[in-house]
C-alpha positions as MATLAB code, in Angstrom:
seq = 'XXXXXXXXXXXXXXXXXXXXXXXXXXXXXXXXXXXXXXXXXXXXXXXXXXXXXXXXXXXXXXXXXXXXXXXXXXXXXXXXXXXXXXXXXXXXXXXXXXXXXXXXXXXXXXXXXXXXXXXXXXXXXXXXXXXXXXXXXXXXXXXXXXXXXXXXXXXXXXXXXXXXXXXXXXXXXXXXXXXXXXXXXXXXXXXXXXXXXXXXXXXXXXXXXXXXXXXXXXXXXXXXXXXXXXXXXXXXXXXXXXXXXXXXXXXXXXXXXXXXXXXXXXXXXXXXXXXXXXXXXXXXXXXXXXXXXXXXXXXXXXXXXXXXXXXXXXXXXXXXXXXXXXXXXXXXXXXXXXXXXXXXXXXXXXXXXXXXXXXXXXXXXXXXXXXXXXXXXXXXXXXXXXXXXXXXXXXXXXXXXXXXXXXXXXXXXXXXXXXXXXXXXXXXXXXXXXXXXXXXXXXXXXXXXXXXXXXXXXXXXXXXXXXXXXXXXXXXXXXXXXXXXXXXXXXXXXXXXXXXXXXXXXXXXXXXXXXXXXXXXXXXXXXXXXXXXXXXXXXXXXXXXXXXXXXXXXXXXXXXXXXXXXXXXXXXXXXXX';
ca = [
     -10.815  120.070  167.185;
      -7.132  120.284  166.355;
      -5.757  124.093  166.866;
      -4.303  125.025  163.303;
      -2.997  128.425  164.641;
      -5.979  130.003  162.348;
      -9.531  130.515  163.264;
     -11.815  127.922  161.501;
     -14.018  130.812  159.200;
     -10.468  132.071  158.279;
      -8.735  128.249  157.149;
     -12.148  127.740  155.226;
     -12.169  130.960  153.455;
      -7.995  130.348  152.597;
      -9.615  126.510  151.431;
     -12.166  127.874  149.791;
      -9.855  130.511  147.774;
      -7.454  127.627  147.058;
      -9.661  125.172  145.596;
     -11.051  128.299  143.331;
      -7.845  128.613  142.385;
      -7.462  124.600  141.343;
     -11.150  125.027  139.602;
      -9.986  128.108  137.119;
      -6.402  126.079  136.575;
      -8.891  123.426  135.170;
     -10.764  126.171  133.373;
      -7.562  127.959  132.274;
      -5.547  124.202  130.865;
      -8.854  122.337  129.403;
      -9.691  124.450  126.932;
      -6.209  124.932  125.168;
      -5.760  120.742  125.056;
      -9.323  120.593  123.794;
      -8.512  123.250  120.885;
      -5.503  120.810  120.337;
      -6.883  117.526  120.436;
      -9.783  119.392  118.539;
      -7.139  120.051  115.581;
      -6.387  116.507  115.361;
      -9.326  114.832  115.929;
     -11.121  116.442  112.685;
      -8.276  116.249  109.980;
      -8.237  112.729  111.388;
     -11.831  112.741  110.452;
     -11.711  114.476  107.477;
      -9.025  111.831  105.889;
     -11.412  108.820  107.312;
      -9.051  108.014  109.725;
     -10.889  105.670  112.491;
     -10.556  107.625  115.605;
     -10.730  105.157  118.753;
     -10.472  107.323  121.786;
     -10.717  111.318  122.516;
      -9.742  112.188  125.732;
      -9.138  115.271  127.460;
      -7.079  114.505  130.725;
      -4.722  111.697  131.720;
      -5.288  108.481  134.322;
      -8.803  107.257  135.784;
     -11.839  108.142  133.584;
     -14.421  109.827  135.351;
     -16.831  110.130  132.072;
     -17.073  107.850  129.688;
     -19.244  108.729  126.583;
     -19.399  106.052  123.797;
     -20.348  107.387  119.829;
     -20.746  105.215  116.701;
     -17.331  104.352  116.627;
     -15.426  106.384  119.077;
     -15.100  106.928  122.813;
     -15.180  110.712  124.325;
     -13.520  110.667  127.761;
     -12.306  113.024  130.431;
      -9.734  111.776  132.658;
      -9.116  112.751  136.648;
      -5.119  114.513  135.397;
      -6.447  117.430  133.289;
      -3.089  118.231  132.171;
      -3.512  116.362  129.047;
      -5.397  114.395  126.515;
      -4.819  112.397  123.045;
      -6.391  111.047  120.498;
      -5.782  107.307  119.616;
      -6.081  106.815  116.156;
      -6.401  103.255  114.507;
      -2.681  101.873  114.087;
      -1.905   98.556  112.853;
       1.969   99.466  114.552;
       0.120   99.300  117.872;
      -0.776   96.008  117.590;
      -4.438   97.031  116.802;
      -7.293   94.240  115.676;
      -7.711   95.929  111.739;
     -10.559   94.575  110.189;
     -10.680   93.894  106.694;
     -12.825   96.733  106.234;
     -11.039   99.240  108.198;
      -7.401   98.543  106.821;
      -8.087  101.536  104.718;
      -8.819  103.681  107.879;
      -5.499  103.119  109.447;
      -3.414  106.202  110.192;
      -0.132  104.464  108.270;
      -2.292  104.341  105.167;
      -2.689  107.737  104.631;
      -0.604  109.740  102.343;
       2.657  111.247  103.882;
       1.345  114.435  103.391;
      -2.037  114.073  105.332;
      -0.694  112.414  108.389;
       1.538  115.531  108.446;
      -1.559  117.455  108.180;
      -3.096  115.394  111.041;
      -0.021  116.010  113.289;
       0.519  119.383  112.721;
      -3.759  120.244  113.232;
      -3.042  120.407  116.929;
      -0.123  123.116  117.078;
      -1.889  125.295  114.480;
      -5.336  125.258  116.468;
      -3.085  126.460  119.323;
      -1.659  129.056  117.351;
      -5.005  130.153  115.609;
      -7.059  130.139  119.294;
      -4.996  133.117  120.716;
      -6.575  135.206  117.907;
      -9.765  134.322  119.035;
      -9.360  135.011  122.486;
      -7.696  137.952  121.659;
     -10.598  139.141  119.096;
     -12.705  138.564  122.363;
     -10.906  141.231  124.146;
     -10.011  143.680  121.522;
     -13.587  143.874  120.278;
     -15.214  144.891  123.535;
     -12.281  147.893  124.187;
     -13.038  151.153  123.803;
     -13.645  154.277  123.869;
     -10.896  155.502  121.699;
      -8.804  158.672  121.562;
      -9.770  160.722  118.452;
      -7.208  161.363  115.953;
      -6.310  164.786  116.439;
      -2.534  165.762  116.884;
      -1.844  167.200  120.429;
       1.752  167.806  120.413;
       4.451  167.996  117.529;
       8.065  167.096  119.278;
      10.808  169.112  118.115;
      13.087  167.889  115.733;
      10.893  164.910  114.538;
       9.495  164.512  111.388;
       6.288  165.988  111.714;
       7.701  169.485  112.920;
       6.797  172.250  110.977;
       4.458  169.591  109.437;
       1.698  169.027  111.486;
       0.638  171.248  114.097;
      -1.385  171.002  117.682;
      -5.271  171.001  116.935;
      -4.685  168.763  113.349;
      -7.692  166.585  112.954;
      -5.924  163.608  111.169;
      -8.530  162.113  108.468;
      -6.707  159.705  106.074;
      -3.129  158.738  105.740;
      -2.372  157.824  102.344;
      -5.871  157.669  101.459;
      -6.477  155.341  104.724;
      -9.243  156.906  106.621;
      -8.510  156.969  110.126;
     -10.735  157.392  113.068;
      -8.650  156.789  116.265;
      -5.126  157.505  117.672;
      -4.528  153.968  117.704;
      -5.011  153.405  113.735;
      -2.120  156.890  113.362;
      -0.307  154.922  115.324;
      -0.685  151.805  113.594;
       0.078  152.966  110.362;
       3.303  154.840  111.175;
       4.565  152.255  113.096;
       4.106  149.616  110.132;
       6.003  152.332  107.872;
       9.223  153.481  108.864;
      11.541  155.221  105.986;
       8.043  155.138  104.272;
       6.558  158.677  103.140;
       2.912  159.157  104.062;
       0.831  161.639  103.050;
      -2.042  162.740  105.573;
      -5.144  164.649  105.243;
      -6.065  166.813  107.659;
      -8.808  169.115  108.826;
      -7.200  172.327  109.656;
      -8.343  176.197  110.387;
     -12.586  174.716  109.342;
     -10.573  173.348  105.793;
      -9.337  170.517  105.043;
      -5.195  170.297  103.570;
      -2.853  167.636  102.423;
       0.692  167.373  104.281;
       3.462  164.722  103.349;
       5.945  163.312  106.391;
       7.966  160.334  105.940;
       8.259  158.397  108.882;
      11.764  158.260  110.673;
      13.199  154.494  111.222;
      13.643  154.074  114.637;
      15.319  151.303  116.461;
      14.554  149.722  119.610;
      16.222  146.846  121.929;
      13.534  145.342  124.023;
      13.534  141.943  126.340;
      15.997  138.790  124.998;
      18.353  140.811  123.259;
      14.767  141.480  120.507;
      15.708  144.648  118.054;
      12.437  146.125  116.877;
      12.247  148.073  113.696;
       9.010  150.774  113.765;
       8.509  153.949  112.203;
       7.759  157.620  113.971;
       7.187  161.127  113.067;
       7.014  162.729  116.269;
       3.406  163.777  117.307;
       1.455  162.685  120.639;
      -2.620  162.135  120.920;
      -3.508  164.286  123.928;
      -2.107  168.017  124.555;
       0.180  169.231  127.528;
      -2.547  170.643  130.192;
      -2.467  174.704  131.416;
       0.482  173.344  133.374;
       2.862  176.465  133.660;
       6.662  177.928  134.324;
       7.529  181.242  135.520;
      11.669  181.455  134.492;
      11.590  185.072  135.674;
      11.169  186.439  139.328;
      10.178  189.815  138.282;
       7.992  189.131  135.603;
       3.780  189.978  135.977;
       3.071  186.088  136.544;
       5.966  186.192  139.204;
       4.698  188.822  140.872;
       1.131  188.185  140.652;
       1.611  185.300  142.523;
       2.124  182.355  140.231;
       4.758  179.590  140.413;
       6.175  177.296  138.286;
       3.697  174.066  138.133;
       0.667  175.870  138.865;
      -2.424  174.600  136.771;
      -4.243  177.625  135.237;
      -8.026  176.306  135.198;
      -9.927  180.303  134.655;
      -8.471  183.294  132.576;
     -11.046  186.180  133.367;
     -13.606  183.592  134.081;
     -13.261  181.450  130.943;
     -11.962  177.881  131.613;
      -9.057  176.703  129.877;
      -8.030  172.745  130.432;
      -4.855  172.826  127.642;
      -1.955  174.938  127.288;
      -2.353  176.097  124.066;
      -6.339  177.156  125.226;
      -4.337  179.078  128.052;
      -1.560  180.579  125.529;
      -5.067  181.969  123.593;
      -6.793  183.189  126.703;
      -3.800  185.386  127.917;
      -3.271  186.312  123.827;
      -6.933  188.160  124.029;
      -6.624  189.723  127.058;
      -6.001  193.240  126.905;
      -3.761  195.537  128.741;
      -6.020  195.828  132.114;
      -5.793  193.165  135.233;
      -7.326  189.822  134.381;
      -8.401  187.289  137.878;
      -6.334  183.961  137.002;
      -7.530  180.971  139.074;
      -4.946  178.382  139.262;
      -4.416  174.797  141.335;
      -0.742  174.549  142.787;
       0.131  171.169  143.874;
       1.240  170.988  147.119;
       4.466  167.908  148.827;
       2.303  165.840  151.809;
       5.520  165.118  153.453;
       5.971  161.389  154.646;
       2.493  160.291  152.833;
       0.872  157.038  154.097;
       3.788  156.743  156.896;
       6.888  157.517  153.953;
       5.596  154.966  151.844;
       4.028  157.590  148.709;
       5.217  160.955  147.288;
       1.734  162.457  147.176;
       0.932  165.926  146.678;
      -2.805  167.474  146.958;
      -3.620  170.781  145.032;
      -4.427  174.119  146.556;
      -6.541  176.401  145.235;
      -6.228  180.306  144.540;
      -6.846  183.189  142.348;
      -4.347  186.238  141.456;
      -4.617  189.495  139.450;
      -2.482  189.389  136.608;
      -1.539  192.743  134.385;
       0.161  191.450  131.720;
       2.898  194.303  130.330;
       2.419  196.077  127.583;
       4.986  196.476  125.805;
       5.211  191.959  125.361;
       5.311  190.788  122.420;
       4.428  186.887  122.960;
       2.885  185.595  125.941;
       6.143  185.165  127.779;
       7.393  188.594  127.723;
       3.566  189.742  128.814;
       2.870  188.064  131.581;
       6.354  185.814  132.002;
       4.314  182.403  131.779;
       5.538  179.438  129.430;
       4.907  176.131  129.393;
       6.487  173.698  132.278;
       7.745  171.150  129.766;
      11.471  172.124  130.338;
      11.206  172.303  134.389;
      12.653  169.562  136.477;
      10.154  168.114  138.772;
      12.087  165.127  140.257;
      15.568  164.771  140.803;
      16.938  162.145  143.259;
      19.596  163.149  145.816;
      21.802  160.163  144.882;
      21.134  161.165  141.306;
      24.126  162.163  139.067;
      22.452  165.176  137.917;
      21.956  166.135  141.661;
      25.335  166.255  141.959;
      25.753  168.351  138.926;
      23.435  171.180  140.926;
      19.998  170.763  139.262;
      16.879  170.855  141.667;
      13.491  170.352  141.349;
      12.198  173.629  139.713;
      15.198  174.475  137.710;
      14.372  175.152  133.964;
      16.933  173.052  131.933;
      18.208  176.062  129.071;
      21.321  174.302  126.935;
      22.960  171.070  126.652;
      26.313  170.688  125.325;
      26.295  174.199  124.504;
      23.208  173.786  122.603;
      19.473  175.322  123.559;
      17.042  172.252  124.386;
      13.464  173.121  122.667;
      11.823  170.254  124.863;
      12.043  167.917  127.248;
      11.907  165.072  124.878;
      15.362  166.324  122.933;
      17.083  166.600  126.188;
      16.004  163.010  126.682;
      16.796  161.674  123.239;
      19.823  163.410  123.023;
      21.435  162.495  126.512;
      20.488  158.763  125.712;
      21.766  158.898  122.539;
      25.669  159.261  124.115;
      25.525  157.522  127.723;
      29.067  157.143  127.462;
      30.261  160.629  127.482;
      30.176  163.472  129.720;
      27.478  166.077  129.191;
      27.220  169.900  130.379;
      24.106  171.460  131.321;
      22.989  174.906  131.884;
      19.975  175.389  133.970;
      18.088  178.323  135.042;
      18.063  178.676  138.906;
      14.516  178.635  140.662;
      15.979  179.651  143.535;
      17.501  182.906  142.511;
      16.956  183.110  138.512;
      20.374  183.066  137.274;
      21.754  180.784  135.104;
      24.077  178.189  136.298;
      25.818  174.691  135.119;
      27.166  171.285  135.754;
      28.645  168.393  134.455;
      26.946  164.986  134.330;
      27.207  161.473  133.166;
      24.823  158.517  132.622;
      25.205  155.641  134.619;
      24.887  152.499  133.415;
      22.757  149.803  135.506;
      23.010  146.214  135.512;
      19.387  144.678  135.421;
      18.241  140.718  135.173;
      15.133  140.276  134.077;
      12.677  137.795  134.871;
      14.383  135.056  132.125;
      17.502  135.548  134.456;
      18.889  137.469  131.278;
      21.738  140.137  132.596;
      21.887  143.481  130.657;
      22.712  146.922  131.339;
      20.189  149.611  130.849;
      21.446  153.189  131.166;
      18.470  155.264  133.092;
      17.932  159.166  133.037;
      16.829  159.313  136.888;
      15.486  162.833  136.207;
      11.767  163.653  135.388;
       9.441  166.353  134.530;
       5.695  167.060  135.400;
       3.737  167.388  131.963;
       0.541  166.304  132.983;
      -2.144  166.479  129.574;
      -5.204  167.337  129.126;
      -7.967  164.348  129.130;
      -9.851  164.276  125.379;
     -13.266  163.185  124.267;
     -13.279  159.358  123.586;
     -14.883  158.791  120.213;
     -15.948  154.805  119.093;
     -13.995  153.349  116.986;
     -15.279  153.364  113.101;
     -14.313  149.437  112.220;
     -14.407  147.833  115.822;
     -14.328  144.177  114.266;
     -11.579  144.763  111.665;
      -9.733  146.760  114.484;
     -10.275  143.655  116.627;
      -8.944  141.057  114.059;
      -6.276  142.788  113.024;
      -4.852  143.645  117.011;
      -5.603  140.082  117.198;
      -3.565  139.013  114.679;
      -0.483  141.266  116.144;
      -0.682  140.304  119.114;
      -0.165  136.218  118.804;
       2.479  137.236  116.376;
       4.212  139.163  118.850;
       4.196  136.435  121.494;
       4.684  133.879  119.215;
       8.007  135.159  117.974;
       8.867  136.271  122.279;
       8.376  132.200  122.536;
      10.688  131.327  119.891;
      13.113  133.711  120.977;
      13.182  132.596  124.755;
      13.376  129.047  123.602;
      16.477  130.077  121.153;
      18.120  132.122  124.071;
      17.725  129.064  126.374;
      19.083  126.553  123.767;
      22.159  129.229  123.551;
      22.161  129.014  127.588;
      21.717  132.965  127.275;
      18.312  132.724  129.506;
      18.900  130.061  132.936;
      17.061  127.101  133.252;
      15.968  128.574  136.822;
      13.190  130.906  134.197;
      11.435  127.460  133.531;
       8.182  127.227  135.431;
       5.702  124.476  136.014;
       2.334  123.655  137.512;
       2.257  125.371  140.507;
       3.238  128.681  138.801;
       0.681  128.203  136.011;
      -1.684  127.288  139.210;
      -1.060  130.682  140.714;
      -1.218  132.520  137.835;
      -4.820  131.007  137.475;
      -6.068  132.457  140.433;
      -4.456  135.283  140.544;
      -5.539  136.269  137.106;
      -9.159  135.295  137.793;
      -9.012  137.742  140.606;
      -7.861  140.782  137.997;
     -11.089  140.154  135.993;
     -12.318  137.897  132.932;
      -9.882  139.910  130.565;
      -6.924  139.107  132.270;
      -7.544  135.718  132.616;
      -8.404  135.248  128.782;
      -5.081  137.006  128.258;
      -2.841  134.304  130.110;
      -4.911  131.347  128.110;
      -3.849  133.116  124.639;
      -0.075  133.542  126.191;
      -0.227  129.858  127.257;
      -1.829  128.619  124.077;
       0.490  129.625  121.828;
       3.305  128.477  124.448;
       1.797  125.140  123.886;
       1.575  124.994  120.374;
       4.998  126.520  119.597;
       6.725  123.627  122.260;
       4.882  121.033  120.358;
       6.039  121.552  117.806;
       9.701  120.879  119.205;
      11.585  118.046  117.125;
      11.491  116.083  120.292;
       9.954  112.453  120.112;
       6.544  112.189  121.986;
       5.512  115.871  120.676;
       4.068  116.331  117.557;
       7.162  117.865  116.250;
       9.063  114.515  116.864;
       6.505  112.806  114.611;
       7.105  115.698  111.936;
      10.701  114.846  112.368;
      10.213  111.057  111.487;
       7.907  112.438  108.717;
      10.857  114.251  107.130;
      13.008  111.456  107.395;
      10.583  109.544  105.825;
       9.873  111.757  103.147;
      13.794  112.265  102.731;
      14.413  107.673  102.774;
      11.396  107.361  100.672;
      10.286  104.559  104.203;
       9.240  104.788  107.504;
      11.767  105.069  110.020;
      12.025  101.327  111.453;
       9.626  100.997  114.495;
      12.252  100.336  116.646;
      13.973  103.308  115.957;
      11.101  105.376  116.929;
      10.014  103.424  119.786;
      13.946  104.125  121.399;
      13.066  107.623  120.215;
       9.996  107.734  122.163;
      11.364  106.946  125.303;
      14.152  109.008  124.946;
      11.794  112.001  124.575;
       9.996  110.759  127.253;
      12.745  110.971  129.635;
      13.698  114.592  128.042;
      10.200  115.778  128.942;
      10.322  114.081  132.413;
      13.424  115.682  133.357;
      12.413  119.799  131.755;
       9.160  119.020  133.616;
      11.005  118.023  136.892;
      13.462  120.956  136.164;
      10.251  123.509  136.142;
       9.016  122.012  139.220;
      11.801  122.228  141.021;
      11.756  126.026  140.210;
       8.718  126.520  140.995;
       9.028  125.024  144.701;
      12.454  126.748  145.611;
      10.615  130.062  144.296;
       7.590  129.519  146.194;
       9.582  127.872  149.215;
       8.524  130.183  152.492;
       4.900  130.058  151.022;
       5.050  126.076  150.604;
       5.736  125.769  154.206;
       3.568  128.563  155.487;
       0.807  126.142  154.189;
       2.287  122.740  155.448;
       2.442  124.856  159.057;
      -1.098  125.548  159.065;
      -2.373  122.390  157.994;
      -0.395  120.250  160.490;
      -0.377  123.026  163.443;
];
């Protein structure tokens, strides 16, 4: 036997994987040109058009299946199909009795019916496959409030512990439907009833209008008010080095788990604990996460948590539960900042408690964030408290901006605050969701209206030349992506055939002769002359589209092989040694 350079159990199992992979391309492609040819096939049906031929693939038939008056066949090319439709223009033998049956003598407006069937099932398939996934997720997060950010809407509003019932006489039963309902409302007011202290109370917020650039230069318009589904976990800070915590033993980013032998798992449970605890020494059993230097040989930053327990005697004379015991929550503490980083440089270190920015005191992490993004350009000052000696200090920073190309080959400049804090929060109870098939539909629905309008965006940006022509891929990408989507599970691999359905209805219905949108076209004109567009005319037309298609398809093909190049002849090395 030939030597391959690969043990023979090891080139059969990489044969075996491969051809897998070419068996779910078939079972990823067939089903969206059946849903099309579907779409055709019945309004042809339904107008008595006499169908001749449905065929799903291109080239030798392999099965042949012959009804009353049309043949079903599937052809060896599965990256295809049609539906041949009587035509007297093709030169077709038109009986006497089947002149009536012709495509050409249907109304204009129900061969542009028939034509446009095909697209539309490819457009109205994602929400089926999509139904399919949304309908089996689950559990939910319940639809209590777990954190109100500062200077949102919702401040002074809602509070920590709300139990969101309605909004504007909505009922709501998940996080996901709050979420839903602000996001479709923004500069809208919305009134929501809550459960709150065992009653239940009415609260009004109107939803900010918030702006967002995303991928292909897309602005999104959603509303916000500034509240979060899960609360911040016992996660504390300890500013002060002489304060009870301090010298009990605690540190900043310690996770409180006991308080006198009463679990707490969120801060504000933890804030309570220490609030009933009397003047006397209380045990405190905390987890403090712990730097494994060069994890898995440098490649991780992993830390593992160490146990321990300290007496704390909270002071008297507090007031709040920071001046007691000198704990407070760990939002404001830096956990990561990069050496390289710009706010290195301005003397922050992992620890430090950020205090003011621009002269002004920072209530969370989030209106640090917000605010520095909202000016990249300029120069900022920030005051920090010290973990390494408690005083107060500052520096001057600004934003950088980085240049990023995306996977389009789109160029655009993000700017990217390199700092981060650790806020971990506290897991909830999942809860079902009240209305799982409405929920479905309706995610559904979003969904293939989202990636429809991505698809006509990309294909704007690439008639602009804004997006390269090197983004174009082809069969062997849509081949890999089959198996390697197979291999995440049956949800990911339903998820590509929406994405690729709606591709394919969306680029047939491109004015280009050959596609169904080229036929629309001649419709139009037809409609607009009051006659059909000569039959020379659109048989020049046809080949020119042709040719168009031929050279986009050898375009994406090329792409994919000069992307895939070093794997391409891996292969061709192992097959011929």
């Amino acid at each position: 036997m030939r030597d391959l350079g690969l043990p023979p159990a090891a080139l059969c199992y990489a044969c075996r994987a491969r051809g897998m992979d070419l068996v779910y391309l078939i079972v990823l492609v067939s089903p969206l040109i059946f849903v099309h040819e579907l779409g055709h096939f019945l309004f042809a049906k339904a107008f008595g058009v006499k169908v001749i031929t449905f065929s799903l693939g291109f080239g030798p038939k392999i099965l042949r299946i012959r009804g009353r008056e049309t043949e079903y066949c599937i052809g060896l090319i599965p990256l295809g199909g049609y539906v041949r439709m009587l035509e007297a223009t093709k030169n077709d033998i038109v009986l006497p009795e089947d002149r009536k049956r012709t495509f050409e003598s249907l109304a204009l407006y129900k061969r542009i019916l028939v034509v446009l069937a095909g697209p539309v099932m490819n457009l109205v398939f994602p929400v089926l496959l999509y139904f399919s996934v949304y309908v089996s997720s689950g559990p939910f997060l319940p639809p209590t409030v777990g954190v109100v950010l500062p200077g949102h809407a919702a401040e002074g509003k809602l509070l920590p512990g709300d139990r969101i019932m309605a909004i504007n006489s909505e009922e709501v039963g998940t996080f996901d439907e709050i979420k839903r309902i602000i996001h479709d409302s923004p500069g809208k007011p919305l009134r929501f009833k809550v459960f709150r202290d065992n009653k239940h109370t009415e609260v009004e917020v109107t939803a900010e209008e918030t702006l967002e650039r995303r991928e292909l230069d897309m602005v999104e318009r959603y509303g916000t008010v500034g509240i979060g589904p899960s609360a911040p976990a016992a996660v504390i800070g300890v500013p002060e080095p002489g304060s009870p915590a301090h010298r009990a033993g605690l540190r900043t980013f310690d996770v409180v788990t006991h308080v006198a032998g009463k679990p707490v798992r969120r801060y504000m449970d933890l804030e309570v604990a220490l609030n009933e605890t009397s003047e006397q020494t209380v045990p405190i059993t905390y987890m403090r996460p712990i730097t494994v230097p060069d994890a898995l040989g440098g490649l991780a930053d992993m830390a593992v948590y160490e146990a321990g327990v300290v007496a704390l005697t909270p002071d008297p004379n507090g007031t709040d539960v920071l001046s007691k015991t000198g704990i407070e929550t760990a939002d404001l503490y830096a956990a990561y900042v990069p050496e390289d980083s710009y706010l290195h440089k301005a003397g922050l270190r992992p620890g430090d408690k950020i205090v003011r920015l621009d002269g002004e005191p920072v209530p969370a992490w989030s209106s640090f964030r917000e605010r520095v993004l909202a000016q990249p350009n300029q120069p900022h000052r920030i005051e920090y408290l010290s973990a390494r000696d408690g005083r107060t200090a500052s520096g001057t920073f600004q934003m950088r901006r980085e240049d990023f190309t995306d996977e389009h080959g789109q160029t655009f400049a993000r700017y990217v605050l390199r700092v981060k804090h650790w806020t971990p929060y506290s897991p909830e109870d999942r809860v079902e969701h009240p209305r799982p098939i409405q929920y479905a539909f309706s995610k559904a629905v979003d969904e293939t209206v989202k990636v429809a309008r991505f698809t006509v965006v990309a294909m704007v940006r690439l008639v602009q030349g804004r997006i390269s022509f090197k983004s174009l891929s082809g069969p062997i990408t849509i081949y890999e992506v089959a198996g390697q989507e197979r291999r995440k599970g049956t949800d990911y691999f339903i998820w590509v055939m929406a994405f690729l359905s709606i591709n394919l209805g969306l680029i047939n219905l491109l004015p280009i002769p050959v596609l169904d949108g080229g036929h629309l076209f001649f419709f139009a004109l037809e409609g607009i002359m009051r006659r059909p567009v000569p039959l020379r005319v659109r048989e020049v037309a046809h080949i020119f589209g042709m040719a168009v298609l031929l050279l986009l398809l050898a375009v994406a093909f090329k792409n994919d092989v000069e992307k895939r190049w070093d794997v391409i002849a891996g292969h061709v090395k192992e097959l011929v040694g």
